[in-house]
C-alpha positions, 0 to 999 in steps of 0.5 A, spaced: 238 066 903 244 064 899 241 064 892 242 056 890 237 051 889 235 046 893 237 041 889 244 045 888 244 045 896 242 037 897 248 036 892 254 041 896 252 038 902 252 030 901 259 030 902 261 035 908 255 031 911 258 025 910 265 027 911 262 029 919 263 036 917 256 039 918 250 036 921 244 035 916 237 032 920 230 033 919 226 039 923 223 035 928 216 039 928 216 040 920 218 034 914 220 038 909 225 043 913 232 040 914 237 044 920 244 044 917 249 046 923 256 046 923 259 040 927 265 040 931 270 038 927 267 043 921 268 048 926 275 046 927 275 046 919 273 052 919 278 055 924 284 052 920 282 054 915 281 062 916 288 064 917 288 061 910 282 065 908 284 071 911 291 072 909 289 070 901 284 076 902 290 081 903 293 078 898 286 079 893 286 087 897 293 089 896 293 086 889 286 089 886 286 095 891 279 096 896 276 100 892 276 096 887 274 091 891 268 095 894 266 096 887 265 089 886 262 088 892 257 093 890 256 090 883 255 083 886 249 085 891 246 090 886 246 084 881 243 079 887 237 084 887 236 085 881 235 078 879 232 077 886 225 082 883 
């Protein structure tokens, strides 16, 4: 779904893992799934952080402009389809 390996992915999350920011465990009914979910304190990471996110995409939309930023959006969605076929 979000279009990395899962080599990428295992990678990406060793350290928030370990870090106790995500849970990472073995689905019980299926061996070769995993069930990664936000931990509470990830989820107080996340909290933190989003004032931070949301002021820097005001920033990014002031500066570039929304229709720019549309357009953008829109040529990143069409090029994860096209690659997807």
């Amino acid at each position: 779904m979000i279009g990395i390996d899962r080599t990428t992915l295992n990678r990406t999350l060793q350290p928030l893992t370990k870090e106790g920011l995500v849970s990472n465990k073995r689905h019980p009914d299926d061996r070769r799934a995993r069930i990664v979910s936000l931990a509470a304190r990830g989820r107080n990471r996340l909290a933190a952080a989003m004032p931070h996110w949301k002021s820097a995409q005001r920033e990014m939309n002031k500066i570039v402009g929304n229709a720019t930023i549309l357009a953008l959006n829109s040529l990143l969605e069409l090029t994860t389809q096209k690659l997807r076929t």
